[in-house]
DSSP file (Angstrom, degrees, kcal/mol; ACC not computed):
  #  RESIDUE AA STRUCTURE BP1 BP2  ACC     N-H-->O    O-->H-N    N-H-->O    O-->H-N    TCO  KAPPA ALPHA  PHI   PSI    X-CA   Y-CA   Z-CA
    1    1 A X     >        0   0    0      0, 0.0     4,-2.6     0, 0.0     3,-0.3   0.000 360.0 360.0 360.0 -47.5   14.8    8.4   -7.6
    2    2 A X  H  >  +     0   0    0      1,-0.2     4,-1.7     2,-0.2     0, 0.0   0.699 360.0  47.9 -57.8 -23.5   16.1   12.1   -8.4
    3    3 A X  H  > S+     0   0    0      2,-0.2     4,-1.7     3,-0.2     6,-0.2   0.670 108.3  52.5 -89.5 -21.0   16.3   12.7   -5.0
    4    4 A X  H  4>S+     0   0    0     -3,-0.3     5,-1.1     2,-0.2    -2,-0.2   0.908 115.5  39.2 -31.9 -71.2   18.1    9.7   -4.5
    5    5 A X  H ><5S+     0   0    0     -4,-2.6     3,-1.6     1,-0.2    -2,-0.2   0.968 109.0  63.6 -63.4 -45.9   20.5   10.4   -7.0
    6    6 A X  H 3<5S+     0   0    0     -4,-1.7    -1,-0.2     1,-0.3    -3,-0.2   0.570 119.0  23.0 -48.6 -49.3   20.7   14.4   -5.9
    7    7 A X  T 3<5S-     0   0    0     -4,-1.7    -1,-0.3     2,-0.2    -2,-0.1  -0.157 102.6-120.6-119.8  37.0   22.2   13.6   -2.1
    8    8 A X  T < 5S+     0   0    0     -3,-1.6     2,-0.2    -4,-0.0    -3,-0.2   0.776  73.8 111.2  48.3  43.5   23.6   10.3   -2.7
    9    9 A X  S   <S-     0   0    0     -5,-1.1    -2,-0.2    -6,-0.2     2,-0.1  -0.824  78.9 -97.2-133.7 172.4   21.4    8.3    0.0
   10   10 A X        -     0   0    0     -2,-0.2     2,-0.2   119,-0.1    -3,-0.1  -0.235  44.0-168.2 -68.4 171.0   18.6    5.7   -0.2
   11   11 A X        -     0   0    0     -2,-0.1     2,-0.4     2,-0.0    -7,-0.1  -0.693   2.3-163.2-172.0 114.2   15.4    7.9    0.1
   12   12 A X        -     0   0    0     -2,-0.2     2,-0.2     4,-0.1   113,-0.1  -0.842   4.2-171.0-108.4 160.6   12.0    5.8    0.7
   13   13 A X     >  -     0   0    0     -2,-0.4     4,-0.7     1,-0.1    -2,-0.0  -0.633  42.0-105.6-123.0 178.3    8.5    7.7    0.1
   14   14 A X  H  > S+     0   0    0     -2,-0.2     4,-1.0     2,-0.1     5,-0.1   0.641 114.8  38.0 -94.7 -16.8    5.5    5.8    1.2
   15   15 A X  H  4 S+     0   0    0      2,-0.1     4,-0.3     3,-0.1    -1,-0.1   0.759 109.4  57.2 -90.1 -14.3    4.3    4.8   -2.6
   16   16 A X  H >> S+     0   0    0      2,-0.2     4,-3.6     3,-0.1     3,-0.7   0.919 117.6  37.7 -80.1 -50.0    7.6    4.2   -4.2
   17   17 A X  H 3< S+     0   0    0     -4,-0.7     4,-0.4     1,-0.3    -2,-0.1   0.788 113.5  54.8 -67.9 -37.2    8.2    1.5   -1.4
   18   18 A X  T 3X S+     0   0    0     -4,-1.0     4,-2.1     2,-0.2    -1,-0.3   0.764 113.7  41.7 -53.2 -40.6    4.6    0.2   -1.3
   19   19 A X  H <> S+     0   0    0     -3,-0.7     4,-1.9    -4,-0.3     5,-0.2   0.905 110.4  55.9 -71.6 -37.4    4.7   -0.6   -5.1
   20   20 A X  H  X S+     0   0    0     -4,-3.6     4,-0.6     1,-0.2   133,-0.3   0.806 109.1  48.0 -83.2  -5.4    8.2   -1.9   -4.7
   21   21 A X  H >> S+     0   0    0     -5,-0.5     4,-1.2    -4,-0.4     3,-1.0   0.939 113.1  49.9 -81.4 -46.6    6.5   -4.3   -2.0
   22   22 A X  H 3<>S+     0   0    0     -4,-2.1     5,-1.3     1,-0.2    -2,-0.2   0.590 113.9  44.8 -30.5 -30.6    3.7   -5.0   -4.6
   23   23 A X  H 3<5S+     0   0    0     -4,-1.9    -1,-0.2     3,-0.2    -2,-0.1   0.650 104.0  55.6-111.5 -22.9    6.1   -5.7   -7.0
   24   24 A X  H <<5S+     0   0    0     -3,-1.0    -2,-0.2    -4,-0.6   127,-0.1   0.821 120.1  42.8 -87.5 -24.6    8.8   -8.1   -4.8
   25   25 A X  T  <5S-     0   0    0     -4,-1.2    -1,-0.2   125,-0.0    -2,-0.2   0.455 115.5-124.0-102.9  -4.3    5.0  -10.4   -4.2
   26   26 A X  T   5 +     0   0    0     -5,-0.2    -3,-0.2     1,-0.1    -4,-0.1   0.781  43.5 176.3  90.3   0.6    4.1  -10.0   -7.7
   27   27 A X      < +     0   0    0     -5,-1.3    -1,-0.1    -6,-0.2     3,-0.1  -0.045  23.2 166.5 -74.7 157.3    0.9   -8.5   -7.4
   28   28 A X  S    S+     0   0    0      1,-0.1    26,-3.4    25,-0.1     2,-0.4   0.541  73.9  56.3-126.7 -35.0   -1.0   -7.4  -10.4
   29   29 A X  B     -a   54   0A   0     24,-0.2    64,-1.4     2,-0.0     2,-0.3  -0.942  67.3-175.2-108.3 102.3   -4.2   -7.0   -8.6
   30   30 A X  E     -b   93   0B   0     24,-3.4     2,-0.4    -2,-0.4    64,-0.2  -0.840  23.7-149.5-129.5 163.8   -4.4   -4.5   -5.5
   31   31 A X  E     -b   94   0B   0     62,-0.6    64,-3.8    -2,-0.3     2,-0.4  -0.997  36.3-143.9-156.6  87.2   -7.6   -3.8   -3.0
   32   32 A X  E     +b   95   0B   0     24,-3.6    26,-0.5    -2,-0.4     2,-0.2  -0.722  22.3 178.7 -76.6 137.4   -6.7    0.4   -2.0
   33   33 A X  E     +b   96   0B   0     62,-1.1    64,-2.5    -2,-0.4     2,-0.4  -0.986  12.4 143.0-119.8 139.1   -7.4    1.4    1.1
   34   34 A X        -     0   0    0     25,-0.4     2,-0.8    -2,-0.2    27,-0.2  -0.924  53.3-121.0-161.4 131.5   -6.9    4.6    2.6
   35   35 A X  S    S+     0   0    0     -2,-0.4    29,-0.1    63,-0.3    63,-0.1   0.263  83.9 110.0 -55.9   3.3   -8.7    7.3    5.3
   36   36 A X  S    S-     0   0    0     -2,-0.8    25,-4.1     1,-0.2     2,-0.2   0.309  75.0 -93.5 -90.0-151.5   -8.8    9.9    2.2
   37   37 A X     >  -     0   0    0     23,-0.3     4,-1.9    26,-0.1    -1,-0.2  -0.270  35.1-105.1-113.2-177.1  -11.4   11.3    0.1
   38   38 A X  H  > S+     0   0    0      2,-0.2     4,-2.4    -2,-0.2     5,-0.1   0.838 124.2  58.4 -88.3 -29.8  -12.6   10.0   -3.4
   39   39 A X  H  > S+     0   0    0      1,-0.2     4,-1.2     2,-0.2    -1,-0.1   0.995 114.6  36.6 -64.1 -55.8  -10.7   13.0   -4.9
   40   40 A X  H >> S+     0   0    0      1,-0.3     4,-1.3     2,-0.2     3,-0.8   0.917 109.6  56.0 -43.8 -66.4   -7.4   11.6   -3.2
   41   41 A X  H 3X>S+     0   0    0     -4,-1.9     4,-3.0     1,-0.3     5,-0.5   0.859 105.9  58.0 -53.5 -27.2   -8.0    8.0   -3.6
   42   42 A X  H 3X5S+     0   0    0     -4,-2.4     4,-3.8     1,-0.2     5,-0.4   0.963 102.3  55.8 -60.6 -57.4   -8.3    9.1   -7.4
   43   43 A X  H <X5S+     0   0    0     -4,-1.2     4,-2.7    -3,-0.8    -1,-0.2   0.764 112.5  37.3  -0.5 -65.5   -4.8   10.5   -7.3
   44   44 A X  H  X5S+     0   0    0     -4,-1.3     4,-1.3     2,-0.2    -1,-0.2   0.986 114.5  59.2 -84.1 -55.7   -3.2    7.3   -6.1
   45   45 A X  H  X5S+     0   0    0     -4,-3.0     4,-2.4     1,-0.3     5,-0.3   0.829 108.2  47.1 -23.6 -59.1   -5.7    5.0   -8.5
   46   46 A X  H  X<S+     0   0    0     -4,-3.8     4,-3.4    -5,-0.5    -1,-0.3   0.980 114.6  42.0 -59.8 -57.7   -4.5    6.6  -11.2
   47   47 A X  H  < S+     0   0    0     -4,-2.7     4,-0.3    -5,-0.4    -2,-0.2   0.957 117.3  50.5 -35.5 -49.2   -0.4    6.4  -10.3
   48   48 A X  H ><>S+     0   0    0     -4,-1.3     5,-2.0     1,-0.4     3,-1.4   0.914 112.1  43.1-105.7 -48.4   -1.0    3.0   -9.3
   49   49 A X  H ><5S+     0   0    0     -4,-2.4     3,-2.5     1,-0.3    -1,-0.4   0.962 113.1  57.1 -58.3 -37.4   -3.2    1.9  -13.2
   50   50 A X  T 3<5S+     0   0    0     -4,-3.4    -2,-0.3    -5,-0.3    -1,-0.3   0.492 101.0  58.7 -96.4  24.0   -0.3    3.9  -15.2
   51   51 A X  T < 5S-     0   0    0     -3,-1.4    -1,-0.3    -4,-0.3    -2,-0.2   0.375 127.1-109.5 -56.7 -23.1    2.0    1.5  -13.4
   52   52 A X  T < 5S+     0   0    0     -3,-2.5     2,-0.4     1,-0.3    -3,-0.2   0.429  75.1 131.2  98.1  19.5    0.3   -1.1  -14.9
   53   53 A X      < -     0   0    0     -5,-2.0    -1,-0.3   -24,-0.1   -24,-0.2  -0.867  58.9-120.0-111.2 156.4   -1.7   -2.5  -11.6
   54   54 A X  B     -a   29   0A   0    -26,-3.4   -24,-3.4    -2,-0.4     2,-0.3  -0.361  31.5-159.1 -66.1 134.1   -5.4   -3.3  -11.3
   55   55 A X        -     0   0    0    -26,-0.2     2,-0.4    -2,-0.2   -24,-0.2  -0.952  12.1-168.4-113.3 149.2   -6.9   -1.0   -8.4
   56   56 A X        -     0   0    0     -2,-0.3   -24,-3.6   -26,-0.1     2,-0.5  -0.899  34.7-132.0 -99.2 134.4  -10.4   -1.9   -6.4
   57   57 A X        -     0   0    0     -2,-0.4   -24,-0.1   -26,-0.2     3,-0.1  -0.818  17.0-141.8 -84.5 118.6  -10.9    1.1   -4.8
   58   58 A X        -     0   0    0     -2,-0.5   -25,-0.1   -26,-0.5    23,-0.1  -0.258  45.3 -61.2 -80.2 166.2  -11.8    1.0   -0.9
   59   59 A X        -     0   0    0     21,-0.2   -25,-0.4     2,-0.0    -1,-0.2   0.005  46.4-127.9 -12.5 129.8  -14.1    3.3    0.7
   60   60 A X        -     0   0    0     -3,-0.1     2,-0.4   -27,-0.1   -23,-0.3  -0.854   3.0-149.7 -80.9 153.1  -13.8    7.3    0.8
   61   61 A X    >   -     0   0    0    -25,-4.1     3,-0.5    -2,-0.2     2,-0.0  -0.811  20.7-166.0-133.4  91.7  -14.0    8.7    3.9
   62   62 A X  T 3  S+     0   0    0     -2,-0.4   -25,-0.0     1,-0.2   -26,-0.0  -0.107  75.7  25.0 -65.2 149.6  -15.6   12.1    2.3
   63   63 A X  T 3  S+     0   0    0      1,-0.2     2,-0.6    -2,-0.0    -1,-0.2   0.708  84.8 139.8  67.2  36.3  -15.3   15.0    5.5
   64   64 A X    <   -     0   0    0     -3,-0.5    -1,-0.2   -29,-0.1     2,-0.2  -0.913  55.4-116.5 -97.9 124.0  -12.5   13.4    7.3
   65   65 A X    >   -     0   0    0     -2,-0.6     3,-1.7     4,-0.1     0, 0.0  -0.616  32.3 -93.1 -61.7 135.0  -10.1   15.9    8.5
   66   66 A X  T 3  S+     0   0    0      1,-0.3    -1,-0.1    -2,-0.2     3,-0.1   0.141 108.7   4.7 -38.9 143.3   -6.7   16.1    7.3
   67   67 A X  T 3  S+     0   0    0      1,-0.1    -1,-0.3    -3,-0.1    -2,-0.1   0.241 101.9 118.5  72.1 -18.9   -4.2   13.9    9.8
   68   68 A X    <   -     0   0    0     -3,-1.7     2,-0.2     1,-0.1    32,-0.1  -0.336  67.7-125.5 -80.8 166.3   -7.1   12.8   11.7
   69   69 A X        -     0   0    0     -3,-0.1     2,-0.3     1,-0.1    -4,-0.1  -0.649  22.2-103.8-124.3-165.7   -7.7    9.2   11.7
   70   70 A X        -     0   0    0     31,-0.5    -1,-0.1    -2,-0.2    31,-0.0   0.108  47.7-124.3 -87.4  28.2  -11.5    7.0   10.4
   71   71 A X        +     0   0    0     -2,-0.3     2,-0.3     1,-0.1    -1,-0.1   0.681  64.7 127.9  34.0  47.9  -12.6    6.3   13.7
   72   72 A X        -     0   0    0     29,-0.2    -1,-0.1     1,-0.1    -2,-0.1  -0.865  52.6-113.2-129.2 172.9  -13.0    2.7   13.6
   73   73 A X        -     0   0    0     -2,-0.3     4,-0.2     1,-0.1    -1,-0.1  -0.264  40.9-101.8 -73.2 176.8  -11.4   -0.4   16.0
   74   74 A X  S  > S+     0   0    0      2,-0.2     4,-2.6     1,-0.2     3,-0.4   0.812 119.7  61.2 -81.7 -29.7   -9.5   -2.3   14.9
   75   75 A X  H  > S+     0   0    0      1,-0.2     4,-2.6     2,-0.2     3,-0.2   0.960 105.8  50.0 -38.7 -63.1  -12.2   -4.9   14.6
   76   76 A X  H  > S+     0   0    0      2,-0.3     4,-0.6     1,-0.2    -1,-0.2   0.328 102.0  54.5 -68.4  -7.0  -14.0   -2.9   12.3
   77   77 A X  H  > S+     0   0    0     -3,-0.4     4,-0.9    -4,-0.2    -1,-0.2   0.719 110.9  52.2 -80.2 -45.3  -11.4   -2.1   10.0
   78   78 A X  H >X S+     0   0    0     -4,-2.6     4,-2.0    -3,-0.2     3,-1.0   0.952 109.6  49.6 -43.0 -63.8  -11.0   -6.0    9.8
   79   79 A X  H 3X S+     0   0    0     -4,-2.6     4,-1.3     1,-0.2    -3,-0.2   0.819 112.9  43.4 -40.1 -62.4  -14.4   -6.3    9.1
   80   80 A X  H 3X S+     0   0    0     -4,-0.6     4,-1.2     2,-0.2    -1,-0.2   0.589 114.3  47.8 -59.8 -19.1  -14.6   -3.7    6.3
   81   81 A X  H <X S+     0   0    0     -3,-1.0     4,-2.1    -4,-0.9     5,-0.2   0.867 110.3  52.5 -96.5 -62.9  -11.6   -4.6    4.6
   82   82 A X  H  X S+     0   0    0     -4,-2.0     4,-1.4    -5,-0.2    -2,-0.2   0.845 118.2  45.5 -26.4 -47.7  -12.8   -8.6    4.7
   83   83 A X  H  < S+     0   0    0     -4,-1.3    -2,-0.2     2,-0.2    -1,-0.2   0.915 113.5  40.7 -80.1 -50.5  -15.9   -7.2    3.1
   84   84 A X  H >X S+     0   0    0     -4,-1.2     3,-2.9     2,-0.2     4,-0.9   0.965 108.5  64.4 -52.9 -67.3  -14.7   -5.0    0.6
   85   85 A X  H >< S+     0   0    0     -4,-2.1     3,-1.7     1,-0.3     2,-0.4   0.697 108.4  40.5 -11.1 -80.5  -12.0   -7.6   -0.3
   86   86 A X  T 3< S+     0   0    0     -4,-1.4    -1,-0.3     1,-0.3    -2,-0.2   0.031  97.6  79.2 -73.5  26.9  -14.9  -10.1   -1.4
   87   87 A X  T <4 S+     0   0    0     -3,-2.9     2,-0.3    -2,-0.4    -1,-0.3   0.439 103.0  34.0 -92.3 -13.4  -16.9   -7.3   -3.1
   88   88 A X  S << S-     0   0    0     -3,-1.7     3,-0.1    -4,-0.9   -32,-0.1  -0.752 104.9 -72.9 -99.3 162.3  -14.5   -7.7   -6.0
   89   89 A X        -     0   0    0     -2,-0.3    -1,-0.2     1,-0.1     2,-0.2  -0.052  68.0 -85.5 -36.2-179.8  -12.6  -10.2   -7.7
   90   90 A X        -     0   0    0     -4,-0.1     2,-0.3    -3,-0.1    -1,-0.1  -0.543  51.0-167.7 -80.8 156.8  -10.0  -11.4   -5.9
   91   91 A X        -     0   0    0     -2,-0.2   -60,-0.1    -3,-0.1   -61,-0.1  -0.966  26.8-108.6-143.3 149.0   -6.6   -9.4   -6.1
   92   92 A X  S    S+     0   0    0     -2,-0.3    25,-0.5   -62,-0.1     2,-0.3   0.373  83.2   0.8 -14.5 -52.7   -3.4  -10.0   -5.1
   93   93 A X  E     -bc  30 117B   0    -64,-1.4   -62,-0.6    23,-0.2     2,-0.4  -0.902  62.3-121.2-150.0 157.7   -2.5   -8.0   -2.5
   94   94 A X  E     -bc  31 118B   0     23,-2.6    25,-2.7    -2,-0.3     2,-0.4  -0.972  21.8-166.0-103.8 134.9   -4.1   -5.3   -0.1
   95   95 A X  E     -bc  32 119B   0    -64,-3.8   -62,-1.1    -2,-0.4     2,-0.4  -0.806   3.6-166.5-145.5  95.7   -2.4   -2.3   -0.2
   96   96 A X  E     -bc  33 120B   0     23,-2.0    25,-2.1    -2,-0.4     2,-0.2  -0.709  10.1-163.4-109.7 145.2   -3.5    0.1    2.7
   97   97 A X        +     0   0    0    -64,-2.5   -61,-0.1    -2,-0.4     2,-0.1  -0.756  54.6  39.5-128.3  57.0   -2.1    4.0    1.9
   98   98 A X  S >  S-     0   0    0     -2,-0.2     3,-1.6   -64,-0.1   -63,-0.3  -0.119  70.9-126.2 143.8 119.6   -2.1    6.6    5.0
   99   99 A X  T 3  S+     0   0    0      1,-0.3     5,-0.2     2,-0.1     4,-0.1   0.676  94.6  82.2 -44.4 -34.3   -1.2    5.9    8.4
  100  100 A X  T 3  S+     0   0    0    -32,-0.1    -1,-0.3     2,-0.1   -30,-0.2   0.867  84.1  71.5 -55.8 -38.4   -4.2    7.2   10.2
  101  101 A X  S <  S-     0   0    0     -3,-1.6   -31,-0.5   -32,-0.1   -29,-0.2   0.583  86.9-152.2 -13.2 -96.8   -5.9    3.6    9.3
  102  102 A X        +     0   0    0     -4,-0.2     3,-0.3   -33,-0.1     4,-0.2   0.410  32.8 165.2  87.2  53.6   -3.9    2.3   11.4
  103  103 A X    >>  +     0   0    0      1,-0.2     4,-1.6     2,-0.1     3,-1.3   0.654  53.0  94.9 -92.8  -1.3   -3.8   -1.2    9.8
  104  104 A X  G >4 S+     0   0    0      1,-0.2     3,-1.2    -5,-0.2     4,-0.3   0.942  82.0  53.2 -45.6 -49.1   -0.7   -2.3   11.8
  105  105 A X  G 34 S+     0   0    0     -3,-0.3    -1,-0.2     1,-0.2     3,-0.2   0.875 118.2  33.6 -41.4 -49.0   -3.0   -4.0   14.5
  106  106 A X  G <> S+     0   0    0     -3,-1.3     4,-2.3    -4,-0.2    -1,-0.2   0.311  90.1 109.0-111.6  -9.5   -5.1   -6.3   12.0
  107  107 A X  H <X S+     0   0    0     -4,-1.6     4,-1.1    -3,-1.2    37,-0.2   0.895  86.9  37.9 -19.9 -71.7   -1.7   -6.7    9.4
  108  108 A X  H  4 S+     0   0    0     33,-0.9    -1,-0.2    -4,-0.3     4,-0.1   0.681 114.0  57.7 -66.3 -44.9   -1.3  -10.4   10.3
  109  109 A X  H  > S+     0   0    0      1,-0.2     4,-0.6     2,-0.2    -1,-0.3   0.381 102.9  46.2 -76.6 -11.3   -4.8  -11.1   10.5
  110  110 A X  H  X S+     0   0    0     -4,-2.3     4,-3.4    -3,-0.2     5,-0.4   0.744 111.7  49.1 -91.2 -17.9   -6.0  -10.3    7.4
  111  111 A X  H  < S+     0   0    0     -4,-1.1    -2,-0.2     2,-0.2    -3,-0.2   0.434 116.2  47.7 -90.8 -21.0   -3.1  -12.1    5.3
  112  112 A X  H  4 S+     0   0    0     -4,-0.1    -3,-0.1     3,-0.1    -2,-0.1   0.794 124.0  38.1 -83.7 -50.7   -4.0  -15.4    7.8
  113  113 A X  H  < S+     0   0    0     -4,-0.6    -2,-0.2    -5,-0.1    -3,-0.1   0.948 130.3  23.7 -39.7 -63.6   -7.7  -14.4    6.7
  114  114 A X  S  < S-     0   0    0     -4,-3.4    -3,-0.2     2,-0.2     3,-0.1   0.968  95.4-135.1 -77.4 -60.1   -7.7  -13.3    2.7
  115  115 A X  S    S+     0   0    0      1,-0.4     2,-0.4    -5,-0.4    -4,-0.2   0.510  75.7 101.2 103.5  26.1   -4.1  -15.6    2.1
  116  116 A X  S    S-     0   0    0     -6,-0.3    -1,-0.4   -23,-0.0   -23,-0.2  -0.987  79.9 -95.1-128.1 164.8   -2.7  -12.5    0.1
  117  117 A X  E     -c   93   0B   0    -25,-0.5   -23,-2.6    -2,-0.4     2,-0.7  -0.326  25.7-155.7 -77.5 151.8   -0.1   -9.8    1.5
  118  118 A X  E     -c   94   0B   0    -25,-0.2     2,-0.4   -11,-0.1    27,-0.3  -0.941  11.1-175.4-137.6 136.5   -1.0   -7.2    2.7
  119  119 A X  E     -c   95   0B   0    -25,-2.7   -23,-2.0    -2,-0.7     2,-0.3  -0.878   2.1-172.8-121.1 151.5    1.5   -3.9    2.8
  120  120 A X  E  >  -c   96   0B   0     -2,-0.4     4,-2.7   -25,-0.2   -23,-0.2  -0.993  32.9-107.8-138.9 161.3    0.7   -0.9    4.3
  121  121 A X  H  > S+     0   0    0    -25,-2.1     4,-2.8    -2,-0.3   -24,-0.1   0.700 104.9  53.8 -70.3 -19.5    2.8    1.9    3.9
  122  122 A X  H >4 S+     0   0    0      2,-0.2     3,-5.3     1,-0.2     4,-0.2   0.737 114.3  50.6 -58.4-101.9    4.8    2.9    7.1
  123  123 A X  H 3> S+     0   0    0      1,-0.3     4,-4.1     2,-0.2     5,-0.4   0.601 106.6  53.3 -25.0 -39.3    6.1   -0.9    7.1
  124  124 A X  H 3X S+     0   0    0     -4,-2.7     4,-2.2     1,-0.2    -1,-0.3   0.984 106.2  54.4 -56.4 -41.2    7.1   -0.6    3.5
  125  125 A X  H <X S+     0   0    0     -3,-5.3     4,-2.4    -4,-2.8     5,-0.3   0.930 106.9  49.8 -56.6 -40.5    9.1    2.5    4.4
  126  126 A X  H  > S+     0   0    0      1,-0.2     4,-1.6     2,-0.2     5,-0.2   0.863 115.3  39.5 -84.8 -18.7   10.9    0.8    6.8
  127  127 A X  H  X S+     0   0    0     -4,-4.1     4,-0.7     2,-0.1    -1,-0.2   0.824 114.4  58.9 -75.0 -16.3   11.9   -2.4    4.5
  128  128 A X  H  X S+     0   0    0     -4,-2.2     4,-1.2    -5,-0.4     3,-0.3   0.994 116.1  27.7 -68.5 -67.5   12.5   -0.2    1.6
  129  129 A X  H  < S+     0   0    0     -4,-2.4     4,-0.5    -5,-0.3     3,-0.3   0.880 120.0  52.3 -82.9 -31.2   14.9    1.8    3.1
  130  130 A X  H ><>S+     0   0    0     -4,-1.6     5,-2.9    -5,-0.3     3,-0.9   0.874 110.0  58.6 -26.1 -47.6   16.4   -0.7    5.6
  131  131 A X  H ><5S+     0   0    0     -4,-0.7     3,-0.6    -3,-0.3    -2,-0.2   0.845 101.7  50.1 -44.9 -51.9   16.7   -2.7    2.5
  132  132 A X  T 3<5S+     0   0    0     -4,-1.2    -1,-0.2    -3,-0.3    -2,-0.2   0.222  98.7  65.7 -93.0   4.9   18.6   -0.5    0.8
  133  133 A X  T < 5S-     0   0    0     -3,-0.9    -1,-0.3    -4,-0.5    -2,-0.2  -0.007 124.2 -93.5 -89.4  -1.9   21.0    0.0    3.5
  134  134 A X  T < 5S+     0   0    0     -3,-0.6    -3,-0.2     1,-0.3    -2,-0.1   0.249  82.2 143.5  96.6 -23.6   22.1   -3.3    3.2
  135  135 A X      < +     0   0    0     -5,-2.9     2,-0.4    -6,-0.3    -1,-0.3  -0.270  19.1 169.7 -62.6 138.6   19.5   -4.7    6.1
  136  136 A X        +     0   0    0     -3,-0.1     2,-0.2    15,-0.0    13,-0.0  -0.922  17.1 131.5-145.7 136.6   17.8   -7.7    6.3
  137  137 A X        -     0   0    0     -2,-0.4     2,-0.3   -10,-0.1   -10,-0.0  -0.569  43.7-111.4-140.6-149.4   16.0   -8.9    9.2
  138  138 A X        -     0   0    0     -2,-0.2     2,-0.4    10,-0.0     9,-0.3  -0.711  18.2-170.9-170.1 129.0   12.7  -10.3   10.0
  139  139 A X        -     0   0    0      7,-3.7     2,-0.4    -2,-0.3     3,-0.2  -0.717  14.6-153.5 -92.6 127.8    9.6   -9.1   12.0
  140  140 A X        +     0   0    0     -2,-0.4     4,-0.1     1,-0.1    -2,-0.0  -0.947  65.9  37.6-130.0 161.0    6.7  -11.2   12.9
  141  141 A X  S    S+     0   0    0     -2,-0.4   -33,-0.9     2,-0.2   -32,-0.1   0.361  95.0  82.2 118.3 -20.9    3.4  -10.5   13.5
  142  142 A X  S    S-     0   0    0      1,-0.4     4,-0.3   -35,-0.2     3,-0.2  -0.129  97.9 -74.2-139.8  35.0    3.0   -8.0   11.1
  143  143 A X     >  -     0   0    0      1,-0.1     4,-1.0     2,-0.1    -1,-0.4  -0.185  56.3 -66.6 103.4 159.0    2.4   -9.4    7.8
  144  144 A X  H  > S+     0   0    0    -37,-0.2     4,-1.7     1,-0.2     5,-0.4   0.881 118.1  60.5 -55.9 -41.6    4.4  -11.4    4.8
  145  145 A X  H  > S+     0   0    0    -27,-0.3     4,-0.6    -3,-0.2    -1,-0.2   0.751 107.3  37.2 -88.0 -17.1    6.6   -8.5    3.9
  146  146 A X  H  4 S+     0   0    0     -4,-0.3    -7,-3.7     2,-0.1    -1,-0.2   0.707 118.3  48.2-109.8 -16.1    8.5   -7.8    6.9
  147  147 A X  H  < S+     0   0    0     -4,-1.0    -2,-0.2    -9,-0.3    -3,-0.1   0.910 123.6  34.4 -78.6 -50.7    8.9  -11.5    8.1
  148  148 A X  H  < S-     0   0    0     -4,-1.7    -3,-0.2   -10,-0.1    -2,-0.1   0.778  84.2-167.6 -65.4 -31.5   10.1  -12.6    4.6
  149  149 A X     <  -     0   0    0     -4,-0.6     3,-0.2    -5,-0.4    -3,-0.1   0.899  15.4-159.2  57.2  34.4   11.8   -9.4    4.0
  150  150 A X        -     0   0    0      1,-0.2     2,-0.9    -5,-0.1    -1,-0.1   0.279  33.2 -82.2 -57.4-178.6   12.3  -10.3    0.2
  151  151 A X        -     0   0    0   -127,-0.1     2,-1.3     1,-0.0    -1,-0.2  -0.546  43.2-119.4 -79.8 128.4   15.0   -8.4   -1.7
  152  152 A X              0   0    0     -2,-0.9  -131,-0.1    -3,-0.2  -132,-0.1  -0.492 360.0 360.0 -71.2 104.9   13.8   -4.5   -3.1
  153  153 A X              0   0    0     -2,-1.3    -1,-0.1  -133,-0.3    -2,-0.0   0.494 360.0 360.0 -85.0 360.0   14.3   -4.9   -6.7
């Protein structure tokens, strides 16, 4: 937001826009996932509880090199996420947090699967700040938030 205000432009990060997709669905409940470490994932866990949402915490993936991405298909990212998912209560949304996933592939197919949304963050950047430009379109294929396009609130 300060940087916002600072050069007079929209400005989306990938966590302000990911909550404020979490927040246009309502979610309360969220399922992280992310290629990091435990130490990261705490990092985000923490933002994400003094925000006031419930986090299940995905895998770490301890020894990963920075930028590099987990080395799974895209099957097997489906697979793991489906399984973690039902190792908790249910929650709201999935909310996958570094690009190197790579959840784009499997978006569509886990929200036909789980029947909650699932944001991950590149797409959030680009409705956020689209959003906030005045855009509204619709995408398909690639999840609830970019077909519905809800308002950024």
């Amino acid at each position: 937001m300060k940087v916002s205000e600072a050069i007079h432009l929209p400005v989306a990060t990938a966590v302000s826009s990911a909550v404020a997709a979490l927040n246009a669905y309502k979610a309360k409940s969220v399922l992280l996932m992310t290629p990091f470490d435990a130490k990261s994932d705490a990092v985000i866990d923490e933002h994400l509880k003094g925000l006031g949402f419930t986090v299940h915490l995905g895998p770490a993936f301890e020894g990963r090199k920075a930028g590099s991405g987990v080395d799974l298909t895209p099957d097997e990212l489906f697979d793991l996420v489906v399984k973690t998912y039902h190792g908790f209560a249910p929650s709201d949304a999935i909310y996958f947090q570094g690009a190197t996933m790579d959840p784009l592939p499997i978006i569509q197919r886990l929200e036909n699967e789980l029947k909650v949304p699932v944001i991950a963050s590149n797409p959030a950047m680009f409705w956020s700040v689209l959003s906030k430009l005045g855009v509204k379109d619709s995408v398909k294929g690639y999840g609830k938030l970019l077909r519905e396009w809800p308002g950024v609130g």
